[in-house]
C-alpha positions as CSV (number, residue, x, y, z in Angstrom):
1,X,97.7,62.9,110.2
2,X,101.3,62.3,111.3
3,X,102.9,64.5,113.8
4,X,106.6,65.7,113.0
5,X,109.1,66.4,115.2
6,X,112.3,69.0,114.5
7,X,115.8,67.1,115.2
8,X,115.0,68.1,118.9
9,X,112.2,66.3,119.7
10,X,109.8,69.3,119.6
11,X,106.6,68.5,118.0
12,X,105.6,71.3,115.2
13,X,102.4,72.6,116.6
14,X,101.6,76.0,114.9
15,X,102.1,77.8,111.9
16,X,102.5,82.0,112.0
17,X,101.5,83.2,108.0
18,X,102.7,86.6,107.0
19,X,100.0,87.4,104.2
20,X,101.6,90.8,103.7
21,X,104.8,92.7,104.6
22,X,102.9,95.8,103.7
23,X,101.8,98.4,106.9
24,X,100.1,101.4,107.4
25,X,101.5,102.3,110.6
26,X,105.5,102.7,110.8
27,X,105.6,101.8,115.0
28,X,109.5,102.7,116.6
29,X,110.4,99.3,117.5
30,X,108.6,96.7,114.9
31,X,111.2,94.6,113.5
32,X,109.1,93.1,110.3
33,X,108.9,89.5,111.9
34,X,112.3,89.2,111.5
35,X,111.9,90.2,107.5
36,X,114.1,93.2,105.7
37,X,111.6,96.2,105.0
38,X,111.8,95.4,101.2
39,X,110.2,92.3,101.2
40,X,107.1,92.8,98.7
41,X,105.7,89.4,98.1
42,X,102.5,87.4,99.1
43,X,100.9,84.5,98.5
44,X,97.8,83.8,97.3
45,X,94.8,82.5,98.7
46,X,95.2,79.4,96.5
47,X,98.8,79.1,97.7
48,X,97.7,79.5,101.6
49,X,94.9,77.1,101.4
50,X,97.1,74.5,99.8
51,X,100.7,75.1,101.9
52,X,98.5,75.1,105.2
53,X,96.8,71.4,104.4
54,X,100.4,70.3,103.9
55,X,101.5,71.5,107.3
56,X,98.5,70.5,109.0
57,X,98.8,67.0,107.4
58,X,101.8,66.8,110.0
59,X,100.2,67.9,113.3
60,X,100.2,71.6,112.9
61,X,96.9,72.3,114.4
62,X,97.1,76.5,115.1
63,X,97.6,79.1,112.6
64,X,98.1,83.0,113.3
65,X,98.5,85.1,110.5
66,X,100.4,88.3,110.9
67,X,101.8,90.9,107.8
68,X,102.7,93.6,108.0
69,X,99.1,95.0,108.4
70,X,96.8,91.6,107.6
71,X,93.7,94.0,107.2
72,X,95.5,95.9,104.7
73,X,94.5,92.5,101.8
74,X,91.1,93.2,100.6
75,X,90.8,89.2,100.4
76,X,91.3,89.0,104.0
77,X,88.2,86.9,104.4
78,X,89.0,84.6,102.2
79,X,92.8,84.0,103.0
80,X,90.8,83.3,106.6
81,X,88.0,81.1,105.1
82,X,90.4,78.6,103.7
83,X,92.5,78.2,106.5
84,X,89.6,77.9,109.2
85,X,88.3,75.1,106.8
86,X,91.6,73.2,106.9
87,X,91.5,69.8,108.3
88,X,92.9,69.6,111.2
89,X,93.7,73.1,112.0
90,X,91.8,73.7,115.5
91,X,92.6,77.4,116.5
92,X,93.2,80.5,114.1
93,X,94.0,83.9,115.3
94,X,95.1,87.1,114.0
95,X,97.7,90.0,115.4
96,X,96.5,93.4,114.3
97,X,96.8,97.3,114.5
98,X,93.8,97.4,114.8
99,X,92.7,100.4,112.4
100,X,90.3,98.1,110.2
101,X,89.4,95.5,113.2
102,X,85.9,97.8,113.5
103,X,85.4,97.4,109.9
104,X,86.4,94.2,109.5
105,X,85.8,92.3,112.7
106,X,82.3,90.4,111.5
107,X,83.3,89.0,108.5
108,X,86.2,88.0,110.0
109,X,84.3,86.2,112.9
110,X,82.2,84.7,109.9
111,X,85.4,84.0,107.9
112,X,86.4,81.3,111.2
113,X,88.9,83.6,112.8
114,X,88.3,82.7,116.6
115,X,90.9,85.4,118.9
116,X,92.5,88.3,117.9
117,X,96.0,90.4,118.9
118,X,95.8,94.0,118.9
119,X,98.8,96.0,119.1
120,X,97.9,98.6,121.9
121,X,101.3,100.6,123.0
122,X,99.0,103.3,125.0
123,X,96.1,104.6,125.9
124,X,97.1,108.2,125.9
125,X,96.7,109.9,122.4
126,X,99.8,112.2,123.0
127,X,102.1,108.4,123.6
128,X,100.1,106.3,121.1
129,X,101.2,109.0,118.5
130,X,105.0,109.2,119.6
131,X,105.0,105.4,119.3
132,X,103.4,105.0,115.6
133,X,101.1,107.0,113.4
134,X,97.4,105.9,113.4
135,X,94.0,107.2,114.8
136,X,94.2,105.7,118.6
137,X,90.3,105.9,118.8
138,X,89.5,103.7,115.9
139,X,91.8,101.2,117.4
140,X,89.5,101.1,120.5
141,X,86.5,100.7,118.5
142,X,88.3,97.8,117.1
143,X,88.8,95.8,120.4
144,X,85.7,96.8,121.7
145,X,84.1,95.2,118.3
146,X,86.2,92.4,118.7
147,X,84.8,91.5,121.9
148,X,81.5,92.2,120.2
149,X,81.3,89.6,118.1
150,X,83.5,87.2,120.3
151,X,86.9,87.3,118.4
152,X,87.7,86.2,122.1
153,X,90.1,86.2,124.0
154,X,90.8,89.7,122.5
155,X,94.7,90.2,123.8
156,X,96.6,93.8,123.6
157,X,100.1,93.7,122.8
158,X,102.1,96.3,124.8
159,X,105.8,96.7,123.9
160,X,107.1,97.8,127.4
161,X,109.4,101.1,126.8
162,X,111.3,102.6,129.5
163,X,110.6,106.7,129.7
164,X,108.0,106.5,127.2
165,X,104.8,104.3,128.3
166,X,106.2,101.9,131.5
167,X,104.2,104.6,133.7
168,X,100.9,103.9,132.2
169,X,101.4,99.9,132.9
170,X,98.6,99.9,135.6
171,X,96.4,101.7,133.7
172,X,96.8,99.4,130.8
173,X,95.7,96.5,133.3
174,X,92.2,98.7,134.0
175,X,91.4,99.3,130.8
176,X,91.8,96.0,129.8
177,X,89.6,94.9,132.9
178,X,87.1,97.2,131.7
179,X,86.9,95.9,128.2
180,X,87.0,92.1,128.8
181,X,90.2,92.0,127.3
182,X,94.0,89.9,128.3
183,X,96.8,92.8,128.5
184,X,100.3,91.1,127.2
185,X,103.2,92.8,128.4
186,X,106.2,92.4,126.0
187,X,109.8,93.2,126.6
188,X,111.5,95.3,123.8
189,X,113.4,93.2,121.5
190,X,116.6,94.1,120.6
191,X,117.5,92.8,117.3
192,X,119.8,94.3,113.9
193,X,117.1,97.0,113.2
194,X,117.1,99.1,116.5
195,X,120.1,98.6,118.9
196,X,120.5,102.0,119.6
197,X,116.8,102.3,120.4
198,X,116.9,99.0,122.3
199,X,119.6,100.5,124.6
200,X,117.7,103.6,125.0
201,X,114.1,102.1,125.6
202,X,114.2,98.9,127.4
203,X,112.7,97.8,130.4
204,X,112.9,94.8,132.6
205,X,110.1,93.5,133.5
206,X,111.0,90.9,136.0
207,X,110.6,93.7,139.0
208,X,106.6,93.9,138.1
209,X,106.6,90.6,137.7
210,X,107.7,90.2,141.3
211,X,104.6,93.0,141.9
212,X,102.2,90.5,139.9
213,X,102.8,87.5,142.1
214,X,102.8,88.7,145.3
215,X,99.2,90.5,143.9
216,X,97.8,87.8,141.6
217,X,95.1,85.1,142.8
218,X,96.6,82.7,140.2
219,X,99.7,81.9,138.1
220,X,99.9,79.6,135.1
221,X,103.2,79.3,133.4
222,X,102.9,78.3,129.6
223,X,105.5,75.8,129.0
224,X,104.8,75.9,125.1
225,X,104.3,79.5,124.8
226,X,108.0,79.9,126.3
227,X,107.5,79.8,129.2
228,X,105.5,82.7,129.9
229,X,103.8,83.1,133.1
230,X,99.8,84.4,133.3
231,X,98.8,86.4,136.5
232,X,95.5,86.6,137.3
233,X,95.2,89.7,139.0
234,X,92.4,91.5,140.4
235,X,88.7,91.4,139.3
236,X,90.1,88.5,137.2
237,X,92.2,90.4,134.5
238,X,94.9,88.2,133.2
239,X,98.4,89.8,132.4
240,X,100.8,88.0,130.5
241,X,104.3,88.8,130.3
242,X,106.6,88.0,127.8
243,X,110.5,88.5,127.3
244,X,112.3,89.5,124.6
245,X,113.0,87.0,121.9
246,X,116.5,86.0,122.6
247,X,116.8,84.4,125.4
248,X,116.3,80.6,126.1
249,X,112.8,79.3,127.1
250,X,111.8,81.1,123.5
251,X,114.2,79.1,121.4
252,X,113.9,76.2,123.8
253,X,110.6,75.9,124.2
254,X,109.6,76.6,120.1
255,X,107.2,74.4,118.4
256,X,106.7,76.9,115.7
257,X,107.2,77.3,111.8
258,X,106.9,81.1,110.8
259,X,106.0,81.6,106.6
260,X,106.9,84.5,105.5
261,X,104.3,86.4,103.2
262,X,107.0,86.3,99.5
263,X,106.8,82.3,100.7
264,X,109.5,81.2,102.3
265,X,109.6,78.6,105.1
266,X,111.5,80.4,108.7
267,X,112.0,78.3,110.9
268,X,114.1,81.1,113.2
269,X,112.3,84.7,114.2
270,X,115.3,86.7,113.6
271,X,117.7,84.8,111.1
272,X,117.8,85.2,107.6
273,X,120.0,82.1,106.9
274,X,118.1,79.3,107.0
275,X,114.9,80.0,105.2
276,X,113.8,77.7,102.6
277,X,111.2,78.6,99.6
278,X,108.9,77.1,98.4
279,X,106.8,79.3,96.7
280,X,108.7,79.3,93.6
281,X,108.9,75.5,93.5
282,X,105.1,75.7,94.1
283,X,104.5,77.9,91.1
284,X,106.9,75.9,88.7
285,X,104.9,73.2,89.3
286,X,106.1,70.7,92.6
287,X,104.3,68.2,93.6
288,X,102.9,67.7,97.3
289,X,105.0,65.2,97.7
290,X,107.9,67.7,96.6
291,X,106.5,70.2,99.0
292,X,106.5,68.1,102.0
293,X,110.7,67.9,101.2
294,X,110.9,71.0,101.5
295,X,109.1,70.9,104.7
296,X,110.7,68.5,106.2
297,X,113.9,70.2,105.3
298,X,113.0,72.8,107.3
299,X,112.1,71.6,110.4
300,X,115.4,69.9,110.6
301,X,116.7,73.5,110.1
302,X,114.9,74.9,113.4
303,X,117.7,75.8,116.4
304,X,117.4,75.7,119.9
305,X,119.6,79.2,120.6
């Protein structure tokens, strides 16, 4: 195993797999992972198995896999099967809705998924339905099962949204004290998609972050994660927060490659001109070696800004 660097120095360390751009839930902010709405692809198991042993052949040892909805493939098991048997891959998570984490949560566990993210804008029915369509209670049977069956550290993605669920921020921290969980506090991203609701909705989160270290027992900042700073608050709970996209500790600090699920290599979150594919090069027949080009090629395309 060789570890690669981008044209920055940065070693490649993780791999985030859309398997699907198809969702059950339409939530007001999501911006696709950076992918237009009518992007209808996805790779195969086959193709996952094999495109993951190339990356992991060059030091990528963590793989999440996102869709869309990554629940909504009835061969989610498998897709996680292959990549948890992956030489060299150490760590394999999964970011969720959470609608078919109850249903699914076992196998997965079985499959070699190890933590999961759950999207988790609200604990109040009346907000959790403003903010996307979806049953709120079979989300919390999800978590809860996660933790079940130790898909652990089970973390809950809250988009922070001024006027709409930034009063309900403490009570996000107890329930996830309550349920074992790590409560992730994410700024609103503004991005091509949702300006005007961006301008509406966002909320800085650097005053409760003042809050959280004056309160919190402990502080770890995650240089690799950019930069994001853990408080461990009381009874132990662990809030993360993390700022929108743009800014400079994400770019900075990247040691990412993002795939997205019609197989293209994106090496940015939220631009569209340096993807590379190599999905149809893969189905007309290229080589590994041919692959690992293509690779290559785009890692030297990842940016710092």
């Amino acid at each position: 195993m060789a570890q690669i660097f981008d044209r920055f120095g940065r070693p490649l360390r993780s791999l985030r797999i859309s398997i699907t751009s198809k969702c059950n839930l339409d939530c007001l902010y999501c911006h696709q992972e950076g992918i237009p709405k009518k992007d209808n692809g996805k790779l195969s198991v086959e193709e996952i198995d094999r495109i993951v042993g190339i990356c992991a052949d060059y030091g990528v040892k963590r793989v999440k896999v996102t869709g869309g909805e990554p629940l909504l493939r009835k061969d989610v098991c498998d897709v996680f099967d292959v990549i948890s048997s992956t030489k060299g891959i150490k760590d394999v998570s999964m970011t969720t809705n959470g609608i078919f984490l109850e249903k699914y949560a076992q196998g997965l566990k079985d499959a070699g998924l190890d933590r999961v993210n759950v999207s988790l804008d609200s604990i109040r029915p009346e907000v959790f339905s403003k903010v996307t369509t979806g049953d709120l209670d079979r989300v919390i049977r999800g978590i809860k099962t996660a933790i079940d069956v130790n898909l652990n550290p089970v973390k809950l993605n809250m988009v922070a949204m001024r006027g709409i669920n930034t009063d309900e921020i403490r009570d996000m921290i107890k329930f996830a004290s309550e349920t074992g969980a790590i409560l992730q506090l994410i700024g609103l991203m503004e991005n091509e998609y949702s300006k005007e609701f961006f301008d509406k909705y966002f909320y800085d989160l650097k005053p409760l972050e003042e809050e959280f270290e004056r309160e919190a027992s402990d502080v770890y900042v995650r240089k690799f994660m950019q930069g994001r700073t853990k408080y461990i608050l009381d009874r132990g709970t662990e809030v993360e927060v993390v700022f929108p996209m743009h800014n400079t500790n994400f770019c900075a600090n990247c040691t990412r490659m993002r795939i997205t699920s019609d197989g293209k290599f994106k090496p940015c979150l939220m631009r569209q001109d340096n993807q590379l594919d190599f999905l149809t090069p893969m189905r007309d027949g290229a080589s590994d070696s041919d692959l690992v080009e293509i690779f290559k090629d785009a890692i030297d395309r990842k940016s710092v800004v």
